[in-house]
C-alpha positions as CSV (number, residue, x, y, z in Angstrom):
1,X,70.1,-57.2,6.6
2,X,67.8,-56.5,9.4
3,X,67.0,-60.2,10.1
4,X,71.3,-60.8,10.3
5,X,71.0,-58.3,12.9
6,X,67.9,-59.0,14.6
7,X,69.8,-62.8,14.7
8,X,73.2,-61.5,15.7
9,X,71.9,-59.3,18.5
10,X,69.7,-62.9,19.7
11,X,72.9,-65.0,20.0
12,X,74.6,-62.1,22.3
13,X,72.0,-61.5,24.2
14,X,71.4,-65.6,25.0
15,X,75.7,-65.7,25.3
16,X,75.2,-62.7,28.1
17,X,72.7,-64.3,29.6
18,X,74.4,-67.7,29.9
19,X,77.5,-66.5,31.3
20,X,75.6,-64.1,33.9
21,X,74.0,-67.5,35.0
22,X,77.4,-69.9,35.0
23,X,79.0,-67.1,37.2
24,X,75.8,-66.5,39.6
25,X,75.8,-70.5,40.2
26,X,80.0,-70.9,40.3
27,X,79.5,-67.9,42.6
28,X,76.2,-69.3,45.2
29,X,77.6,-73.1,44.3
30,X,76.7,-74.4,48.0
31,X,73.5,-73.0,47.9
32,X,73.0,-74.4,44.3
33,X,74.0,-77.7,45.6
34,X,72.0,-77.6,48.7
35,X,68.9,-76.7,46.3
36,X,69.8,-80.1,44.3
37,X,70.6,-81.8,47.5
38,X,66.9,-81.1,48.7
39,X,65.2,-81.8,45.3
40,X,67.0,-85.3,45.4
41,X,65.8,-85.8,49.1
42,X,62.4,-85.6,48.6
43,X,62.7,-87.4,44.8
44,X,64.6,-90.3,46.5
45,X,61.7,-92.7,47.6
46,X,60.3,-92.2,44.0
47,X,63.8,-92.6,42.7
48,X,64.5,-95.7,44.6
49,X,60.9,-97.4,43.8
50,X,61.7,-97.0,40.2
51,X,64.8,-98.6,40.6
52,X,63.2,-101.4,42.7
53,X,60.6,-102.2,40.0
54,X,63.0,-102.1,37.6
55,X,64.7,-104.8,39.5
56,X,61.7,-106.6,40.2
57,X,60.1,-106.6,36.6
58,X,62.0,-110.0,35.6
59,X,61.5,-112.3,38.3
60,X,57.7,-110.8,38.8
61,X,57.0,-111.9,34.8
62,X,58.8,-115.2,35.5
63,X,55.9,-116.0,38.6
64,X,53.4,-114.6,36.3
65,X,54.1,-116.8,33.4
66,X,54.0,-119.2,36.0
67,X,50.6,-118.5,37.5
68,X,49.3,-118.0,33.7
69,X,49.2,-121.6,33.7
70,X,47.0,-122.1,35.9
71,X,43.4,-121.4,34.8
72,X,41.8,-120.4,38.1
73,X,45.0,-117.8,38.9
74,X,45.1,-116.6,34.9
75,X,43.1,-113.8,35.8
76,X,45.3,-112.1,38.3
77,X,48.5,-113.7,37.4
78,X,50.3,-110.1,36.8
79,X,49.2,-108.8,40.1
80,X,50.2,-112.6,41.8
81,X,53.4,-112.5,40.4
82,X,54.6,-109.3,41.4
83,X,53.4,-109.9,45.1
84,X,55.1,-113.2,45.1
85,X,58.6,-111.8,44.6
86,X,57.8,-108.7,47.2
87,X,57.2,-111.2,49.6
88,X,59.9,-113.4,48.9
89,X,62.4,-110.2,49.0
90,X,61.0,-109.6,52.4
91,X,61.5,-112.7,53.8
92,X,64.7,-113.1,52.9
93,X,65.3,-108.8,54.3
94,X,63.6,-110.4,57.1
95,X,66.2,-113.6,57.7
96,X,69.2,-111.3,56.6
97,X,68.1,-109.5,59.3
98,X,67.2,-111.8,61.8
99,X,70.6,-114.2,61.7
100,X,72.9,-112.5,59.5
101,X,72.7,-109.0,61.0
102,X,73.5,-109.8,64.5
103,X,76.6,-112.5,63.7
104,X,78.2,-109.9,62.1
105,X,77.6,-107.3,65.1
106,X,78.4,-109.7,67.2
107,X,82.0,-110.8,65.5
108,X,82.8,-107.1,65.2
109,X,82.2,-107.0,69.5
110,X,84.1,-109.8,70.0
111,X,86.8,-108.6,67.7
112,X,87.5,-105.1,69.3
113,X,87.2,-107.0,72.7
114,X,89.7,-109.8,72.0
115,X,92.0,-107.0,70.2
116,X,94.5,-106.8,73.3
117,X,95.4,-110.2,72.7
118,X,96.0,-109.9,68.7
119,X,98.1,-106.6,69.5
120,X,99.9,-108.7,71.8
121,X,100.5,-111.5,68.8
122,X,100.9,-109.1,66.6
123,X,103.4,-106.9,68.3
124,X,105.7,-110.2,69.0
125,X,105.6,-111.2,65.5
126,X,106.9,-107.2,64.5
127,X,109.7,-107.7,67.1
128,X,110.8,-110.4,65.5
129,X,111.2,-108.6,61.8
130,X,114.5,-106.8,60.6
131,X,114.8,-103.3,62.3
132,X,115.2,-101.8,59.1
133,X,111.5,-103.5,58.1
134,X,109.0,-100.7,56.6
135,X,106.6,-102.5,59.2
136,X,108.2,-101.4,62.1
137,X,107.3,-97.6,60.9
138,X,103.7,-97.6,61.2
139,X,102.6,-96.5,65.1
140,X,100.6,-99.6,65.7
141,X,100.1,-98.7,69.5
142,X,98.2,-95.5,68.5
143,X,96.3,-97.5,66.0
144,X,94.9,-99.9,68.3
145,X,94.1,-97.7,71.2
146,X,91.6,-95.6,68.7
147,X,90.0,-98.6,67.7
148,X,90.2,-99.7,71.6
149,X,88.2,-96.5,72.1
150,X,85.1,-97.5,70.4
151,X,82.7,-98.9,72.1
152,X,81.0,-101.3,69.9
153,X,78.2,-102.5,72.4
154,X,77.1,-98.7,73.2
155,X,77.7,-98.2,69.2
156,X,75.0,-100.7,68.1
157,X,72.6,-100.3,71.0
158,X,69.2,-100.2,70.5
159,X,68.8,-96.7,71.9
160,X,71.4,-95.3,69.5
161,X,70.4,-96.8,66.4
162,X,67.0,-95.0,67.5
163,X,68.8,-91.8,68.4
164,X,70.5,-92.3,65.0
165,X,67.8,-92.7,63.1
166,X,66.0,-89.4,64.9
167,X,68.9,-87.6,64.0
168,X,68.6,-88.3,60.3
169,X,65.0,-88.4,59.3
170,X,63.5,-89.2,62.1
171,X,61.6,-92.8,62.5
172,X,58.3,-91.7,60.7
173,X,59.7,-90.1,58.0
174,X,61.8,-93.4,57.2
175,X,59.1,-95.2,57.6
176,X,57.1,-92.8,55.6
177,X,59.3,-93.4,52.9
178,X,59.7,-97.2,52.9
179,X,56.1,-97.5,52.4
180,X,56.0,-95.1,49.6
181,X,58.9,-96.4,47.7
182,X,57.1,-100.1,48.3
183,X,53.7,-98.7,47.2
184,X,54.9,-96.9,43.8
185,X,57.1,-99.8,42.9
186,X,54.3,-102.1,43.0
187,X,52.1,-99.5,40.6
188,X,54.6,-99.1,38.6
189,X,55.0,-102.4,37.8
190,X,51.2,-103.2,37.7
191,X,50.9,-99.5,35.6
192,X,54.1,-100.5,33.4
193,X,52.4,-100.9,30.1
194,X,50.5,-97.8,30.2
195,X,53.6,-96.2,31.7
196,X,55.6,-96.6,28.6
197,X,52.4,-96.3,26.1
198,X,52.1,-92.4,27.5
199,X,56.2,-91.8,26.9
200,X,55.6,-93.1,23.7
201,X,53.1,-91.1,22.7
202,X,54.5,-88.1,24.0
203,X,57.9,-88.6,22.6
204,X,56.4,-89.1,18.8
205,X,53.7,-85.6,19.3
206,X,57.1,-84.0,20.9
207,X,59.8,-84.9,18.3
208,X,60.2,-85.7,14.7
209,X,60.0,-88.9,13.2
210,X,64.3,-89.2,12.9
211,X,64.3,-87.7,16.7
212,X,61.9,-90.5,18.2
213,X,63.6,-93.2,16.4
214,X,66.9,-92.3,17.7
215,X,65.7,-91.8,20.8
216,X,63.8,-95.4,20.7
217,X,66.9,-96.7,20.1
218,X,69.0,-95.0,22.7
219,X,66.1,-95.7,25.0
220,X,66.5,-99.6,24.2
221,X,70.3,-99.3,24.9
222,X,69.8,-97.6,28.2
223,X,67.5,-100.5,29.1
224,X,69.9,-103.2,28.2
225,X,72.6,-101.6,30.1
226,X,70.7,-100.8,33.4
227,X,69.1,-104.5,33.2
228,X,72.5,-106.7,32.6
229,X,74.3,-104.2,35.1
230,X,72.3,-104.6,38.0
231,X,70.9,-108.0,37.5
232,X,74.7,-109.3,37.4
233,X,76.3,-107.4,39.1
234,X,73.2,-108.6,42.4
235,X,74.2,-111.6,41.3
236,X,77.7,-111.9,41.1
237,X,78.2,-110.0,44.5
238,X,76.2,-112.6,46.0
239,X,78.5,-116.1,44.2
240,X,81.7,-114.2,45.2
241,X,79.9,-113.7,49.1
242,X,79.3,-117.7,49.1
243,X,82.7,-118.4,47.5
244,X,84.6,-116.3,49.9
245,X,82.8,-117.0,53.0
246,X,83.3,-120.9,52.4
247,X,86.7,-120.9,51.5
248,X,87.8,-118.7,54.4
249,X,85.7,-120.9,56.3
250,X,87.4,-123.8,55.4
251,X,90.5,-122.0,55.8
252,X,90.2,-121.3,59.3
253,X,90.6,-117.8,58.9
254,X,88.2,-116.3,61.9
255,X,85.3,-114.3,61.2
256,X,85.8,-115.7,57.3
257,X,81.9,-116.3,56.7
258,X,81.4,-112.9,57.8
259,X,84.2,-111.3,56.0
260,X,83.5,-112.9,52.9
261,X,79.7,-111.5,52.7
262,X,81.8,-108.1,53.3
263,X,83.6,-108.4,50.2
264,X,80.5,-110.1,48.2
265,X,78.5,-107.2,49.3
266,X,81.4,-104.7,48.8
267,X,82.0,-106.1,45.6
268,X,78.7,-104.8,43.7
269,X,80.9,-101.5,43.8
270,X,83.3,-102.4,40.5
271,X,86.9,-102.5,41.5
272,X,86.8,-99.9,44.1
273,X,84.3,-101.5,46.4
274,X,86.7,-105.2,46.3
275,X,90.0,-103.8,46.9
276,X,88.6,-101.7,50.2
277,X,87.0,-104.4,51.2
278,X,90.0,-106.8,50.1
279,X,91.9,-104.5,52.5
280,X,89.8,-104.0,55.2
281,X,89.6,-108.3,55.1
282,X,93.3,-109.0,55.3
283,X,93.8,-106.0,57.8
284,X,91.7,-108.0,60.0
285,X,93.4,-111.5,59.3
286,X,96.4,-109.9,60.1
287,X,95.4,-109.6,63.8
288,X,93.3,-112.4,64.3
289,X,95.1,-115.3,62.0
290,X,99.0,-113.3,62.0
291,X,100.6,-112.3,58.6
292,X,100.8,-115.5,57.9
293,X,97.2,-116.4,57.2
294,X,96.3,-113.0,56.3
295,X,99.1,-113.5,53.1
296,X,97.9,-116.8,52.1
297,X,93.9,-114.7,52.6
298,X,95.3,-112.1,50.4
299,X,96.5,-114.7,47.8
300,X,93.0,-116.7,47.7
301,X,90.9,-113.5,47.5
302,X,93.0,-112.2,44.8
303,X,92.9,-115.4,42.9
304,X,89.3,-115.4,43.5
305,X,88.5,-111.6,42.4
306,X,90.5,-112.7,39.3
307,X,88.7,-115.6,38.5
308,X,85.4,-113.2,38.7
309,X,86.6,-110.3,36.6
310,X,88.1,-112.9,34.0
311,X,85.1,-115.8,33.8
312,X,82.7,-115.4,35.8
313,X,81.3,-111.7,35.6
314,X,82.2,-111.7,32.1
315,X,79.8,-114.6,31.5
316,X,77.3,-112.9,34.1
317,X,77.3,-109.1,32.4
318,X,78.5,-110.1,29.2
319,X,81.1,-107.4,27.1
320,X,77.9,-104.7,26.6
321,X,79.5,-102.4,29.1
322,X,82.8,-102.2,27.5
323,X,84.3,-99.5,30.2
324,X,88.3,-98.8,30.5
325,X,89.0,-99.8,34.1
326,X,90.5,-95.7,34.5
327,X,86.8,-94.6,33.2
328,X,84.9,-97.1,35.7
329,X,87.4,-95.6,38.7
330,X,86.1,-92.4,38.0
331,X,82.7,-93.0,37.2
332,X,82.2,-94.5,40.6
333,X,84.3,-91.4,42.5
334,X,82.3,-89.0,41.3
335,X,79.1,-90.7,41.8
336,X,80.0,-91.5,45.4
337,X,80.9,-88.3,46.3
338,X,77.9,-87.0,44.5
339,X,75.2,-89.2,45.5
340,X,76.5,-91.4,47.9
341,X,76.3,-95.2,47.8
342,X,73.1,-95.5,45.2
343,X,75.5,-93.2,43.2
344,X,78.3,-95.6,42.9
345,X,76.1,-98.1,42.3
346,X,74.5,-96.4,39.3
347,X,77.9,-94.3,37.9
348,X,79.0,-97.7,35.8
349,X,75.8,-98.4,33.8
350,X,75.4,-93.7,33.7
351,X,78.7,-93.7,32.3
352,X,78.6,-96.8,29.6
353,X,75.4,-94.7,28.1
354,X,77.5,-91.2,27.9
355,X,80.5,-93.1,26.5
356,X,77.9,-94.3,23.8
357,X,76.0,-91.1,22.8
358,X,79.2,-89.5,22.8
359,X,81.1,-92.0,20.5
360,X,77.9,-91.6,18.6
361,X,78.0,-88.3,17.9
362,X,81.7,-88.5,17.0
363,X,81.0,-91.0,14.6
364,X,78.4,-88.5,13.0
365,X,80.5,-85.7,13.1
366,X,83.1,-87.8,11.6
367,X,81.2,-89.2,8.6
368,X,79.6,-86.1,7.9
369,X,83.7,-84.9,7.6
370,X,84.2,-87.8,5.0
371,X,81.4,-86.9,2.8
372,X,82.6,-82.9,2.4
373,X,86.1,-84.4,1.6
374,X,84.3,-86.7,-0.9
């Protein structure tokens, strides 16, 4: 009788003492989240060269295979192979900045400055519409003279982008951080063996034989997930970039090289990132090429997007993810306005593994409910 007690007074105490902590964070939320915020910003370079590696690990075991072959290279091929493919990602950071970079700065500038004249076009050809047209609502003049505002030149100026990047972290501490994230990345993936030997082990002293090999499993899962997502999804945001940029290209539309690599790049963001972009794309068409072009634009990139979500992702990412579109809308809002950018990246692949521990547990719950009946 005591013990029933003893156990009863337990759970009231740990309910008390979880509700006093629900209210005192609900209550101090900001400062809870500013905590989190802070934890994150110092984790991030870590977080970041783990997510690197992870990118990294098949293309470096495809160069060490590679280098295997060769007797005198055999010995090192590991650490070869995973320097090859850091310095072929930098070269190709290096031309991306170098000639991509400034054509795209450089289009934006000449955009805003030649925007008197499409105002001009594009005012005519709203003139010309029905009076009664829903386009003849929107205020166009004060539209253009905010975007007239910015200067674009002052904007991207070398002395800003410094100023900017003061303001932020400041220049050593960026640079701090892209050498860490570069250094651990590489030792994880030299260390990755050992890594996962030591979670191993830990995991089976740490849990029971049932708990590890679920866990194992899930674990197996998670990495099948993660790998096809961001593999493909890389992948695919770069064949829709090409696609786009030479179609518009051979369109006519102007700026359409640079405003297909927009929506390629966009476009690693599932559904969300493509139709902003989409927008963004045929908003621009609209002034430079008329309504006109900027429909026909809007037709091509929709085919396009649809010929990508219907053959050619599919065949990329294959049907592990499995995601309602509703569930992948959400997943990528709250993950944005979470963690930013990295978090709508990551919200897709977070989300697929929650929908299956969850249906998971269900499906236990569920089958434990059929044997009682039985």
């Amino acid at each position: 009788m005591k013990e029933k007690n003893w156990t009863k007074w337990v759970y009231w105490f740990t309910f008390a003492v979880a509700v006093i902590f629900v209210y005192k964070t609900l209550d101090s939320f900001d400062a809870v989240m500013n905590a989190i915020g802070s934890v994150f910003s110092i984790l991030m370079p870590f977080l970041i060269s783990i997510l690197v590696a992870y990118i990294f690990y098949i293309p470096s075991k495809y160069f060490e295979r590679l280098y295997k072959k060769i007797p005198i290279l055999k010995k090192h091929s590991k650490f070869l192979g995973i320097i090859t493919v850091y310095i072929i990602a930098i070269v190709l950071i290096t031309i991306i900045i170098k000639f991509i970079v400034p054509t795209i700065i450089d289009n934006i500038i000449e955009f805003i400055n030649n925007l008197p004249g499409y105002y001009n076009s594009i005012t005519k050809t709203i003139n010309e519409l029905p009076e009664d047209s829903m386009i003849k609502q929107i205020d166009f003049n004060s539209i253009i003279n905010t975007i007239q505002q910015i200067d674009v030149k002052n904007l991207f100026s070398l002395e800003n982008i410094t100023g900017y990047a003061k303001g932020v972290l400041g220049i050593a501490h960026a640079i701090f951080n892209i050498f860490v994230t570069i250094v651990v990345s590489i030792y994880i993936l030299l260390e990755k063996e050992q890594i996962l030997a030591f979670i191993k082990k830990a995991a089976n002293v740490l849990f029971k034989k049932h708990t590890y090999d679920n866990l194992g499993n899930y674990f197996k899962k998670t990495n099948v997930i993660f790998l096809k997502f961001i593999t493909s999804q890389l992948l695919d945001a770069i064949i829709i970039g090409l696609l786009l940029s030479i179609t518009l290209t051979i369109m006519k539309v102007k700026y359409g090289a640079v405003l297909g690599i927009i929506i390629g790049l966009f476009n690693i963001i599932p559904y969300i990132g493509a139709i902003i972009a989409s927008v963004i794309a045929i908003i621009i068409t609209i002034f430079t090429g008329g309504i006109g072009q900027a429909i026909w634009m809007a037709i091509v990139v929709i085919i396009l997007q649809q010929i990508d979500a219907n053959i050619i992702n599919p065949k990329i990412v294959g049907n592990s993810l499995k995601l309602s579109p509703i569930l992948i809308i959400f997943a990528v809002t709250v993950g944005g306005a979470c963690f930013g950018i990295l978090g709508m990246f990551l919200a897709v692949p977070i989300i697929a593994i929650l929908k299956i521990l969850i249906l998971d547990y269900i499906n236990y719950k569920d089958s434990l409910r059929q044997n009682d009946f039985t």
